[in-house]
N, C-alpha and C positions, 0 to 999 in steps of 0.2 A: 645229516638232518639239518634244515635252516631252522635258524633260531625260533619261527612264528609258530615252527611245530614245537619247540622245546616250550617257548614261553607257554602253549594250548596245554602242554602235558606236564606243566610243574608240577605236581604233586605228585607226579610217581618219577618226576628227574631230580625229585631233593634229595632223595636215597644215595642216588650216585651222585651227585653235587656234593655232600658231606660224606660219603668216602672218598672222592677225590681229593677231599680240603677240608682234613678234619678240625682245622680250627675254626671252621664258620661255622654257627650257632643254630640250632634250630628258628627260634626269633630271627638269625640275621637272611638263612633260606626265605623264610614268611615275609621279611620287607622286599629282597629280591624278587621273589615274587613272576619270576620269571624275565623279570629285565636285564636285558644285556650289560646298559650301564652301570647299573646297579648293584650286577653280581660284579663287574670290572674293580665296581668303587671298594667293594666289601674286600677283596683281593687284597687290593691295596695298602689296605686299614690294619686286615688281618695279618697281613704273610709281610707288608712294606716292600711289592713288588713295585715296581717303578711300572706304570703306567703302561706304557708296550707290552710289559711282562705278563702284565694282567689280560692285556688285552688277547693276547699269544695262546695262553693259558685256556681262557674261555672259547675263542678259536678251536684249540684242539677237544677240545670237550664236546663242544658240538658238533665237530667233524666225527667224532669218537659215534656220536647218538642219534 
């Protein structure tokens, strides 16, 4: 699935966004908000994946949906 569908369908892809990554927060899904960057940034922050990693991460999620 490309991202513009995931970003249209965020609220039934936080589900599996926080079982994927269960240290992102309800609050932290709600600012992502379906942004690419954003969910990258929150990766980041949370798990202190180095930037690729995140980026990789998110990659496979959406290839996953």
């Amino acid at each position: 699935m490309n991202w513009d569908k995931i970003q249209g369908n965020w609220k039934q892809m936080k589900g599996e966004a926080q079982s994927q990554w269960g240290k992102l927060t309800n609050d932290d899904l709600d600012v992502v908000d379906g942004n690419h960057e954003k969910l990258v940034g929150k990766l980041q922050e949370r798990y202190g994946y180095a930037k690729e990693e995140a980026e990789r991460e998110v990659d496979d999620f959406a290839a996953r949906h």
